[in-house]
C-alpha positions in Angstrom: 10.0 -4.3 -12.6 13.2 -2.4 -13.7 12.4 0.9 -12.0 13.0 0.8 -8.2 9.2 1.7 -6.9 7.4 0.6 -3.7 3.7 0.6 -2.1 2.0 1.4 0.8 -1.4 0.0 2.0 -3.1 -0.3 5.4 -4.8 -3.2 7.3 -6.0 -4.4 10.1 -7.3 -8.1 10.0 -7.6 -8.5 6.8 -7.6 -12.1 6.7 -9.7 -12.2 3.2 -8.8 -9.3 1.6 -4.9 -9.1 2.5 -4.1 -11.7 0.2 -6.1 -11.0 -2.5 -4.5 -7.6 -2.5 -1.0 -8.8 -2.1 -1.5 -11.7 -5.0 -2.5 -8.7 -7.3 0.1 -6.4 -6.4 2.7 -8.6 -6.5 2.6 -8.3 -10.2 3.7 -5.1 -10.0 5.9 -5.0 -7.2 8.7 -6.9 -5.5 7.6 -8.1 -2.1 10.1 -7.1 -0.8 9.2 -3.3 -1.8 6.0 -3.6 -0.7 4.9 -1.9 3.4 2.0 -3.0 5.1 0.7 -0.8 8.0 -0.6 -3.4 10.5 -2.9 -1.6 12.3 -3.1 -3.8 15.3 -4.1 -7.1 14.2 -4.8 -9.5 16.4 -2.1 -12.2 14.7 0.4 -11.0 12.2 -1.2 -11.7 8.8 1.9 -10.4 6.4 3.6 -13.1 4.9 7.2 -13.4 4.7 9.1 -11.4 2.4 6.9 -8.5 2.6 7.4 -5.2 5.1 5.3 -5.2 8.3 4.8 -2.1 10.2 2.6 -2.4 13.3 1.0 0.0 14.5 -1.0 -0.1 18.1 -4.8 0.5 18.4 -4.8 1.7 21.7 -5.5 5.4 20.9 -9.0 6.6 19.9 -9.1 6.5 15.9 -8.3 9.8 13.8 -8.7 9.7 10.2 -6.4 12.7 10.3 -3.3 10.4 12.2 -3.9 7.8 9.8 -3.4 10.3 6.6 -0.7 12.0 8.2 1.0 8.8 8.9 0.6 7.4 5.1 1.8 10.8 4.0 5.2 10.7 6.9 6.0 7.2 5.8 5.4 7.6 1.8 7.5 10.7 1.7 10.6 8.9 3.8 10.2 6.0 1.2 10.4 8.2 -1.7 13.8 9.3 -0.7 15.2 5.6 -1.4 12.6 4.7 -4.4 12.0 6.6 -7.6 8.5 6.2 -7.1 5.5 5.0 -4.6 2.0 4.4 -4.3 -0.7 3.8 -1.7 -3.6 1.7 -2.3 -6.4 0.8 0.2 -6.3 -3.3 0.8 -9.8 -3.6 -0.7 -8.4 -1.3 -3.6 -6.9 -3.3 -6.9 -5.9 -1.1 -9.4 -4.4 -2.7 -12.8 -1.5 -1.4 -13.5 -0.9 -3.9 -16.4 -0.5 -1.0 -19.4 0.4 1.8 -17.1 3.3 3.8 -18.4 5.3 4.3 -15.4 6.8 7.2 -16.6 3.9 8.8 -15.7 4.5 8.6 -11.8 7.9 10.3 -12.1 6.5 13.1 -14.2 3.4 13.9 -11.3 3.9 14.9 -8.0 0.5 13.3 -7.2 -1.9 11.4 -8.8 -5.1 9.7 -7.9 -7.4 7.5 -9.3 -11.3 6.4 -8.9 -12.6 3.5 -7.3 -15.8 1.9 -8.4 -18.0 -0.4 -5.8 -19.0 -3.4 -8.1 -21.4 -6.0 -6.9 -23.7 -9.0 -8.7 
């Protein structure tokens, strides 16, 4: 973890996945480098050490607020961090023999997610 890099996910009671997605990226990423958008749970499910931002449910959703909201946040981030991501909480993405070069040389990059059941 010698490069100064952060990620962004979203969730909103995610009492099973949230964990499983935070073990994972942990790996990766210092916790305290790590934002999750807390789209008003019910009871704060971010653990200590990582970044909770909460964000109210009041409003009707819009996929397009949501986006543009990643987008806003990710692009303040990246003037503090060399590099960031944003990964869904049900997404795990192994990043085990990832050159991380790679993330300063792109402005963008996106991957494919794969739905795998028994």
């Amino acid at each position: 973890m010698d490069q100064n890099r952060f990620l962004v996910t979203m969730q909103f009671n995610e009492e099973d996945l949230l964990p499983i997605f935070l073990r994972h990226y942990s790996q990766y990423f210092k916790p305290e480098n790590i934002y999750i958008l807390d789209h008003g749970s019910s009871k704060n499910l971010i653990p200590s050490g990582f970044n909770r931002i909460y964000i109210p449910r009041e409003k009707k959703f819009s996929e397009m607020d949501r986006n543009a909201l990643v987008k806003n946040i990710c692009n303040g981030l990246l003037g503090y961090y060399d590099y960031g991501m944003y990964a869904d909480c049900d997404e795990l993405i192994n990043l085990e023999n990832v050159d991380n070069s790679i993330f300063q040389k792109s402005s963008a990059l996106y991957v494919a997610g794969f739905e795998c059941t028994k």
